[in-house]
Phi, psi and omega in degrees: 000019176303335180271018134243059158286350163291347188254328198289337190299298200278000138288296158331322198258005165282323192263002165310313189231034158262322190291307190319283248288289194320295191252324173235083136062033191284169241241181176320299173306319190279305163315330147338281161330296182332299205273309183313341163304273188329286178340308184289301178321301176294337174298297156342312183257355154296325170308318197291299192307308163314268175347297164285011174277318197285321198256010139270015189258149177295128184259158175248140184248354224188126132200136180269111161317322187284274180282003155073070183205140145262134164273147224185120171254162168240109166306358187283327202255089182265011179270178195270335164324311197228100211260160197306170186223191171207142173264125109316103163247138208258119193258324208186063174196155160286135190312111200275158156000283176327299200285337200286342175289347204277326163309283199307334182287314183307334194274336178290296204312310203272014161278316174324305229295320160339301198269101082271326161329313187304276195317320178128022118350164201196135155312110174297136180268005194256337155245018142305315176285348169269011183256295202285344138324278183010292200253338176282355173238035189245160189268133171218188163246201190198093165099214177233041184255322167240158148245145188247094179234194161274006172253012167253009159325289207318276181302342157295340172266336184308310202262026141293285164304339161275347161292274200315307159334299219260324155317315189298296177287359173272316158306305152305001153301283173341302207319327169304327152246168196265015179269151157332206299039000206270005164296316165307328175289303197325286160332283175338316186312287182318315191301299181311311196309326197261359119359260188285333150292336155304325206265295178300341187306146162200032183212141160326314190278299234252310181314307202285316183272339131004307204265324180294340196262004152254331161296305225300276168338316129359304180281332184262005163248004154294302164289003228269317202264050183289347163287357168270173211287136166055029115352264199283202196079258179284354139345273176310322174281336160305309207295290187317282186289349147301342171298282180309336182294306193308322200295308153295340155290324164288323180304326170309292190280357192266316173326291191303325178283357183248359163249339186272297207112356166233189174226339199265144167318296168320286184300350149273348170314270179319282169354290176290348184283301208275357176297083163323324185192125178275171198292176188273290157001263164003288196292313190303306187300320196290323185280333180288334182292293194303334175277308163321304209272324207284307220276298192336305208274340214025091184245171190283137018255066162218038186248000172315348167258351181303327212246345157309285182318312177313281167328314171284001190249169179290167197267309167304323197274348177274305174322328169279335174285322177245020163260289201267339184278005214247314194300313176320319199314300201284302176313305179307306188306304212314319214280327186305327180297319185267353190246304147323104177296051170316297185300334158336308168298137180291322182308289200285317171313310177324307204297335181243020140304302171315308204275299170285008157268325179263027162269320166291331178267307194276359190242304164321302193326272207304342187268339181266028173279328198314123167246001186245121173317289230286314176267354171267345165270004163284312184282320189286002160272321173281029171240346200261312161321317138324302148348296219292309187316344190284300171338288201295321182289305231231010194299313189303315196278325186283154131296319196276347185297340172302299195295335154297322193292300156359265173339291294213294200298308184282324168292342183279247183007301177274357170281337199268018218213356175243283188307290178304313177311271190317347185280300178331299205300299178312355205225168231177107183303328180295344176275179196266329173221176205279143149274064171265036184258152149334292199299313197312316170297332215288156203103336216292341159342302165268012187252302180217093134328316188297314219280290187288004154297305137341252189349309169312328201290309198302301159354265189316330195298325187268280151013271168114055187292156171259201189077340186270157175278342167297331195285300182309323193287297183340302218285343192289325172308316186267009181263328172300301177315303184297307183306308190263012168090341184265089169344300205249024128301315164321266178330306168286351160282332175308318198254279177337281150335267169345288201313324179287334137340276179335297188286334173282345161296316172291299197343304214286299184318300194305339192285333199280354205282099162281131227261163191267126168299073216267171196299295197305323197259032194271281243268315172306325176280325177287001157274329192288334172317323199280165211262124194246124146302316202291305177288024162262113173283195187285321191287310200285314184306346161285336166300296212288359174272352177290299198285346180288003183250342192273312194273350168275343190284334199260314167297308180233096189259021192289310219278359161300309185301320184269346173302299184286344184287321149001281162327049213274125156308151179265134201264333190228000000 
């Protein structure tokens, strides 16, 4: 069970600090500690873990559009005795000759192996026991609820590292008042844990309880600051339509399972592979899915509550909504996606074109009305989730829609871990609302130099400026587009982009605006002007490495490219 050692830690360190909180009162700063402790401790060992996965996992090297088969070597077997093999795992086909030959043989084998047995042969045990290394740091699955590989690592330390971030900015959010807060850690906890069960899902059920045990938490930290303005407000409007998006995905999945017969990723694979024409059944459970996944990702028509919900929430808690709430989501699906030929269908293929063409044109349009960051970064999150759908749409056929989707995701992560993060910094639980209006920014240059300068990089970075990492996930996106033929998704990241250039732009412009001096504030604004070092905390020093990680993935993206490339799925 080594391979959910990130959910058992990060359980552990839920019930480490209901006990600190509970029995000996311990005050904010210290839950603080506590949960950034934990976090680092499950990073560490996912970083470990991922690493040894990646280079005892089969890497795949081929995938054929025409028969939907990976080729696949295996690295494991280096003596000279025994030359190395190769495999063909079948994605979307039905079980060819080869394999049914590759069963009968195997099945002789284990009748040999049966009478030798018999006979009194004895097992080397040394090398049962080198098999059985083998398969604990090599990717699998582990019952039949999760898998354990090197593409759900890779995003279990990502929603790591934006917890510990985002733990950081929530304490300097804090720091102003003398009330506990450690209710908030608690949450945060539950929230990441439910993550990171999304991100391992490879069965029906642990994706749905995944997605509840990361929404549920969602609500007491929109509302958790209920004396600021549409708090509960957007509390309530969260709680009621996440209920409902579930109510339609579980429905969603009782279809599909009363036409398959399975629930495990794999096992819809075959099913829908070997399936002549799917059922009317089918389609209906997959559009009730799709309805569910649409309110999650809020993609169009189901983003209507986003820009409320952004606004009403504390500003780190919006920073948890459009990273980990968006990101578990996505990972999860792509791999449900990539293993289920779902996209096959012409139908359902139409329906998620439509939904990623008018999220991207309807999500820029509506972000340039915007005067508050917050709901203009609500909308340019359905319009960048849109983008993503182009990716998702082509996952079966590309090789690379994973390795965009990668790209794409992490470079989305450090910009908004810049942009909102300085929104934080700036903002304060005693008010009534966050400062996230234009005026409230403008300027800011001269005020934190450090910080808008971040900030700008995270801009350009959502833009998709080049030197940036937003520029690269942009360019693998329309190279992708072009590779799977889809025009007219093309056409609308082209016409989006552009729109988002704009609005990101006054932005970027408004932090430079020097605001007019009067004689009494000359001499207090001319000390704040100059560049202090001594005032970078741990938070702001967590921006500016967001933003110096967006323009080295943007300058030099190879060591991106091999990070995610690594980052190898598990197939069977």
């Amino acid at each position: 069970m080594i391979a959910l050692l990130p959910i058992f830690i990060l359980s552990f360190a839920i019930i480490v600090l209901l006990i600190a909180l509970f029995i000996f009162k311990i005050d904010t700063k210290k839950c603080a500690t506590l949960t950034i402790s934990g976090l680092i401790f499950a990073l560490v060992f996912s970083a470990i873990l991922g690493y040894k996965i990646s280079f005892n996992t089969q890497a795949i090297s081929d995938i054929s559009s025409d028969n939907m088969q990976i080729s696949v070597s295996s690295p494991l077997d280096t003596s000279d005795k025994t030359p190395a093999t190769e495999q063909t795992v079948a994605i979307d086909a039905v079980p060819t000759e080869q394999e049914i030959t590759t069963s009968e043989n195997s099945e002789i084998t284990e009748s040999v192996t049966e009478n030798n047995d018999m006979v009194g042969s004895s097992p080397n045990v040394d090398d049962t026991q080198q098999n059985d290394a083998n398969n604990e740091w090599g990717a699998h699955h582990v019952t039949a609820l999760f898998t354990c590989d090197g593409y759900g690592l890779l995003y279990t330390s990502l929603i790591l590292i934006i917890s510990i971030v985002v733990a950081s900015l929530a304490y300097r959010w804090f720091v102003q008042e003398e009330i506990n807060h450690g209710l908030f850690y608690i949450i945060l906890l539950f929230m990441t844990l439910g993550g990171i069960t999304l991100v391992y899902a490879s069965h029906l059920m642990s994706f749905f309880l995944g997605i509840e045990l990361l929404s549920i938490p969602f609500i007491g930290l929109i509302g958790y600051q209920y004396i600021q303005t549409h708090a509960l407000e957007a509390a309530i409007k969260y709680m009621i339509l996440s209920a409902i998006a579930s109510s339609f995905l579980l429905m969603g999945i009782a279809f599909y399972y009363a036409t398959t017969g399975e629930l495990t990723f794999s096992g819809l694979s075959y099913q829908l592979s070997t399936m002549t024409y799917p059922s009317t059944l089918l389609l209906i459970g997959i559009c009730l899915m799709l309805v569910g996944i649409g309110f999650k990702l809020s993609l169009v028509p189901f983003q209507l509550w986003l820009p409320d919900v952004y606004q009403g929430a504390p500003t780190v808690v919006s920073l948890l909504l459009s990273t980990v709430g968006k990101v578990a989501v996505f990972c999860a699906i792509a791999r449900l996606f990539l293993l289920a030929p779902i996209v096959n269908n012409e139908t359902i293929r139409i329906i998620l074109v439509i939904m990623a063409f008018c999220s991207i044109l309807w999500g820029n349009l509506l972000a340039l009305m915007q005067s508050s960051l917050k709901r203009l970064l609500a909308y340019s999150s359905v319009a960048h989730f849109g983008y993503l759908l182009l990716a998702l749409i082509a996952v079966q056929y590309q090789v690379l829609a994973l390795e965009t989707i990668g790209v794409y995701l992490i470079g989305y992560i450090f910009a908004n871990i810049c942009v909102l993060g300085v929104i934080s910094l700036e903002s304060h639980s005693n008010e009534l609302q966050d400062h996230e209006k234009e005026i409230d920014l403008s300027g800011l240059f001269w005020r934190r130099p450090i910080l808008a300068l971040a900030m700008g990089v995270g801009l350009l970075s959502l833009a998709g400026a080049p030197l940036t990492a937003g520029f690269v996930g942009r360019f693998l996106l329309v190279l992708l587009g072009v590779t799977a033929e889809l025009w007219w998704l093309i056409a609308a990241v082209v016409i989006g982009s552009t729109i988002g250039l704009y609005f990101y732009s006054r932005l970027i412009l408004n932090l430079y605006i020097r605001q007019p001096i009067s004689r009494d504030d000359f001499s207090s604004n001319n000390s704040i002007i100059k560049l202090k070092w001594q005032d970078i905390k741990v938070s702001e020093l967590f921006i500016v490495i967001a933003a110096l990680l967006t323009m080295v993935c943007g300058v030099y993206p190879k060591w991106l490219f091999n990070l995610v490339s690594m980052a190898q799925y598990l197939t069977t």
